[in-house]
C-alpha positions in Angstrom: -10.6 -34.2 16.6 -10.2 -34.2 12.7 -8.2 -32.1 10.7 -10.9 -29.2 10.2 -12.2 -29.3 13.8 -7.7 -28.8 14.3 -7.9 -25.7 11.8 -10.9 -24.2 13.4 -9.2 -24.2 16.9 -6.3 -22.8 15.1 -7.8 -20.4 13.5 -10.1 -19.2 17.0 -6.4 -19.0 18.6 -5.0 -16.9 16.6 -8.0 -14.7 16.0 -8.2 -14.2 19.5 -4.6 -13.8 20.2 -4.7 -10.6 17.9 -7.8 -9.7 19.7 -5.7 -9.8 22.9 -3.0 -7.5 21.4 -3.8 -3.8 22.9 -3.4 -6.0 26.5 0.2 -6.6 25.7 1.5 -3.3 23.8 1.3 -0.8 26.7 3.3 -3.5 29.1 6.5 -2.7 27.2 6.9 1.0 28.1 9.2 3.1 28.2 10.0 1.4 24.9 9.3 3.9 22.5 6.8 3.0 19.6 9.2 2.7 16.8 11.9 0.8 19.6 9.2 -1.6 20.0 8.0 -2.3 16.2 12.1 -2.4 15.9 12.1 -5.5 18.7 9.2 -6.8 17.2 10.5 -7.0 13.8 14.2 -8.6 15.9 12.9 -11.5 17.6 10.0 -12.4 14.9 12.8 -13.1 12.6 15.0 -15.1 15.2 11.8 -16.8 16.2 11.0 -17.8 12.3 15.0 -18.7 11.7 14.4 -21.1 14.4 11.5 -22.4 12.6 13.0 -22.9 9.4 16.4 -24.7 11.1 13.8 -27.0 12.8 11.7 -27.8 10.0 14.5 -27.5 7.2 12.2 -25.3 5.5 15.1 -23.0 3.8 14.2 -25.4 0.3 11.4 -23.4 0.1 13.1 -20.1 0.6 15.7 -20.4 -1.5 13.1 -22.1 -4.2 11.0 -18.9 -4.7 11.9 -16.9 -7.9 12.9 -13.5 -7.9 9.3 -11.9 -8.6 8.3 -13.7 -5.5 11.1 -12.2 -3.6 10.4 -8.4 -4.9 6.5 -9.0 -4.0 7.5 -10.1 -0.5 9.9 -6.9 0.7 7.4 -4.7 -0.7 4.9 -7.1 1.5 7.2 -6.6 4.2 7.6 -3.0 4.2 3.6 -2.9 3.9 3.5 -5.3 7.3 6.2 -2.9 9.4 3.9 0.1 8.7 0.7 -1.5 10.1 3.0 -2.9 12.9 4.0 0.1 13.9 0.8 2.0 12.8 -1.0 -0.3 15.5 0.8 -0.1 18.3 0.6 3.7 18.2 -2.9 3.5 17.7 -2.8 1.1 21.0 -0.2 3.3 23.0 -2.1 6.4 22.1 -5.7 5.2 23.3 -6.9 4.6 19.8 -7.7 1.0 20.5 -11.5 1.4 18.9 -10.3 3.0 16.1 -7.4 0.0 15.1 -10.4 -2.5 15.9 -12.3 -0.3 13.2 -9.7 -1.3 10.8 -9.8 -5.2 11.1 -13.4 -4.6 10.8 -13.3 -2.9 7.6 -10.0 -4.7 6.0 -12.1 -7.4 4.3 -14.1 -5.2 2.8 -10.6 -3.1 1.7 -9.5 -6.3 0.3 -12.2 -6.8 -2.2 -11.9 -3.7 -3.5 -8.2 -4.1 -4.4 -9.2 -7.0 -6.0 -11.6 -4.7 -8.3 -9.0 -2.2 -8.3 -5.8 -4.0 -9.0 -6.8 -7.2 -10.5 -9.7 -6.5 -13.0 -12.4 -8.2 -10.5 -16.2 -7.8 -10.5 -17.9 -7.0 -7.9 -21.8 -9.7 -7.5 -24.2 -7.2 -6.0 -24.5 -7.9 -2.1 -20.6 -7.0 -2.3 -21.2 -3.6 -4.3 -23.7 -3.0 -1.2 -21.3 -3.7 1.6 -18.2 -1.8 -0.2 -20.7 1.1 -0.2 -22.2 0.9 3.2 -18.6 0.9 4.6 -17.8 4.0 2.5 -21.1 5.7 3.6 -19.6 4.6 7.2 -16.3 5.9 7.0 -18.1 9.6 6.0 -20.2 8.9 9.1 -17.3 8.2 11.3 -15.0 11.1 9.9 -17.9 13.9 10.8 -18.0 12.1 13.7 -14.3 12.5 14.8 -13.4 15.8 13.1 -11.4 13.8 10.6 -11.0 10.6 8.5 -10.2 7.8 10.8 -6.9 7.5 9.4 -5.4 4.4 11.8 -8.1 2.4 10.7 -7.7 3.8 6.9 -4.0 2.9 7.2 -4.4 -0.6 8.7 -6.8 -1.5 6.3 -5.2 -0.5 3.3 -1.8 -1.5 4.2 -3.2 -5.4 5.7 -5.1 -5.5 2.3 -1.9 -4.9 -0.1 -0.3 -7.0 1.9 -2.0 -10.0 1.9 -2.7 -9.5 -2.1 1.2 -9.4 -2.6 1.3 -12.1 -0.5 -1.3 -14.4 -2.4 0.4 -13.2 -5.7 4.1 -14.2 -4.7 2.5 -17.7 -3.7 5.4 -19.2 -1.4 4.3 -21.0 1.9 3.2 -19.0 4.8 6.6 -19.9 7.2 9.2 -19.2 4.4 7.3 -16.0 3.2 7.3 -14.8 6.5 11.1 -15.7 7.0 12.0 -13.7 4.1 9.6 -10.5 5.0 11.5 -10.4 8.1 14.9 -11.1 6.3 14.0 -7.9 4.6 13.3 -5.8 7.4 15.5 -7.6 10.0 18.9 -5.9 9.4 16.9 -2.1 9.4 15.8 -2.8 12.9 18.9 -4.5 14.2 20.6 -1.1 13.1 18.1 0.9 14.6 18.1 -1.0 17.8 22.0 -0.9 18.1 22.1 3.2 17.0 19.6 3.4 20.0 21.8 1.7 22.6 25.0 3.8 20.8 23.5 7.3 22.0 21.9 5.2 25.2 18.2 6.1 24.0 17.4 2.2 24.3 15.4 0.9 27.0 16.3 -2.8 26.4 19.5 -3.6 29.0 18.5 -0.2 31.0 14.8 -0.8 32.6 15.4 -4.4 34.5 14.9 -8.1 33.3 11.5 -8.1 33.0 11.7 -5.3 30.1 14.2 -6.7 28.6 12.2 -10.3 28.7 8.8 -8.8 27.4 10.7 -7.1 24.2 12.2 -10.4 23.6 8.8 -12.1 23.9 7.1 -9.4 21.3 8.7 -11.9 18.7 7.2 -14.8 20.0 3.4 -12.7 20.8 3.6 -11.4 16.6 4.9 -14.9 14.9 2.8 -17.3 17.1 -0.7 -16.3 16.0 0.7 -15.8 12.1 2.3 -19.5 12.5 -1.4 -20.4 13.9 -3.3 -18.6 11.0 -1.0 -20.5 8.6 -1.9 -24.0 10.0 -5.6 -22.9 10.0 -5.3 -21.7 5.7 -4.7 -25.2 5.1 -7.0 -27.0 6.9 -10.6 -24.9 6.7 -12.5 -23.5 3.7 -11.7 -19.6 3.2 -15.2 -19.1 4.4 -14.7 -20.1 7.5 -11.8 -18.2 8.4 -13.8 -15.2 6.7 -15.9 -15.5 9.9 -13.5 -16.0 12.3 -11.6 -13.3 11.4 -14.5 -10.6 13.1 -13.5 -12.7 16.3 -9.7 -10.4 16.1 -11.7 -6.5 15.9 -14.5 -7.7 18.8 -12.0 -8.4 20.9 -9.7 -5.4 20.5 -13.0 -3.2 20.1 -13.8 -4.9 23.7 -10.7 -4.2 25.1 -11.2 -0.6 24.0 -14.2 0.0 25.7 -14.0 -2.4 29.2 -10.1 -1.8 29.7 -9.5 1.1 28.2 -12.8 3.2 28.7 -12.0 5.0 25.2 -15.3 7.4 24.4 -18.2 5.7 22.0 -21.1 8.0 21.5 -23.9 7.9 19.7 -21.8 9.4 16.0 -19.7 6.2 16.4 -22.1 4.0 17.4 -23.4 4.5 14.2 -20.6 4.8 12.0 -19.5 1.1 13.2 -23.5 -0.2 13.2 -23.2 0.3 9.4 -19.5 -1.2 9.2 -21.1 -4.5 10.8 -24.4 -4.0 8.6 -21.8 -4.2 5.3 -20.0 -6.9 7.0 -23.3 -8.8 7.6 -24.5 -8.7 3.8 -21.0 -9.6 2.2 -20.5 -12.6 4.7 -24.0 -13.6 3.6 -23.0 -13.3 0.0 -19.3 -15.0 0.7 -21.6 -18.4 2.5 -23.9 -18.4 -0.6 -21.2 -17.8 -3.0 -19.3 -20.7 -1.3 -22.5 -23.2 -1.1 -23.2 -21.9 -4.8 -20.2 -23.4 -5.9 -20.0 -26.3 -4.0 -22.9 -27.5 -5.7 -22.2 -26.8 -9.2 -19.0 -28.8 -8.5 -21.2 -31.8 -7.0 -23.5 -31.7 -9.7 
């Protein structure tokens, strides 16, 4: 297997590992929602210090500048929102609607690039960014109201990973000092809980206890995958992988969960794949188009 066969099968793992998620979420109740974003956040940062002990990756921390740094607890407040925006939208039987926000996050992240840095739209992407708007419209009448989980994953994924590309340190050490960031705010949280014995971590057997531990292990492992995958496969590729994450979760809504898609949805997430289809047509061509010019 050569390197970018390796970074494909990284990249399908980790896709379909965050496909998987909604399976795992529910398991950890009575956990509250924020007492398991707060264990999430705990044992992702011992699972990452781990890392960086192993691979004597704390160079790299302790090279980035202080922009970098600023970028990357902003980032880090930006992930712990859709962290804990998604696993209420899984514990509350939203599952469709959080796979509806993977689906449209690409889209999201183009137009922050239009938005925030001064990018220009080619004209299969101005089609797609408006099909998904005319989608979202279709999908609010549907529901009664803006399908805010999704909105909020979207938006909140798509800042984050523009900070991210703009603080440009490594994907392990970036990580390491998100969760540096937020690490302390949940340790406090999780200690204030088992002060005023509201915790559920020591109090609802070993196997609770073990499963809140592993919620580190089930968030860094398919971000550690991901990473491996950036470096080894052209953006495109993982562009098309990515879809693998929301058809997953959307399938897990529907088989496991039996969450309600009529005929108003149906449609609203018919035109979200429609946009996806034209700008990963234009994202291939755009690719190739290059490619070329640079062989010529």
């Amino acid at each position: 297997m050569d390197e970018q066969q390796r970074g494909v099968a990284y990249g399908v793992a980790a896709y379909a590992l965050w496909g998987l998620f909604p399976l795992f979420w529910p398991l950890l109740r009575p956990a509250g929602d924020v007492e398991v974003l707060a264990h999430r956040v705990l044992w992702s940062l011992v699972l990452l210090l781990v890392v960086l002990q192993v691979t004597r990756g704390w160079g790299a921390v302790r090279a980035s500048d202080r922009g970098s740094r600023v970028r990357l607890v902003v980032a880090a407040l930006l992930l712990t929102g859709n962290w804990g925006t998604y696993i209420y939208g899984v514990n509350s039987g939203q599952v469709v609607e959080t796979s509806l926000g993977y689906f449209i996050n690409p889209l999201v992240s183009v137009a922050l690039g239009v938005v925030v840095l001064g990018e220009r739209l080619r004209a299969q992407q101005q089609v797609a960014v408006g099909i998904a708007v005319v989608a979202v419209g279709v999908l609010t009448v549907a529901n009664g109201r803006p399908p805010w989980i999704a909105l909020v994953l979207a938006f909140s994924f798509g800042t984050y990973g523009l900070l991210k590309k703009q603080a440009g340190v490594g994907a392990v050490p970036s990580l390491a000092i998100e969760t540096l960031a937020v690490g302390p705010i949940a340790l406090g949280y999780l200690l204030l809980l088992a002060a005023t014995g509201e915790g559920t971590f020591t109090t609802s057997g070993p196997d609770h206890t073990a499963l809140l531990m592993a919620s580190g292990v089930v968030t860094a492992v398919p971000l550690l995958l991901f990473g491996a995958a950036a470096t080894r496969v052209p953006l495109t590729t993982l562009g098309v992988l990515q879809y693998l994450a929301p058809v997953l979760q959307l399938l897990v809504g529907l088989a496991v969960r039996h969450e309600p898609f009529g005929p108003a949805r149906q449609l609203g997430f018919a035109l979200v794949w429609v946009a996806l289809a034209v700008f990963t047509y234009d994202l291939v061509r755009h690719r190739r188009r290059l490619v070329s010019v640079a062989e010529c």
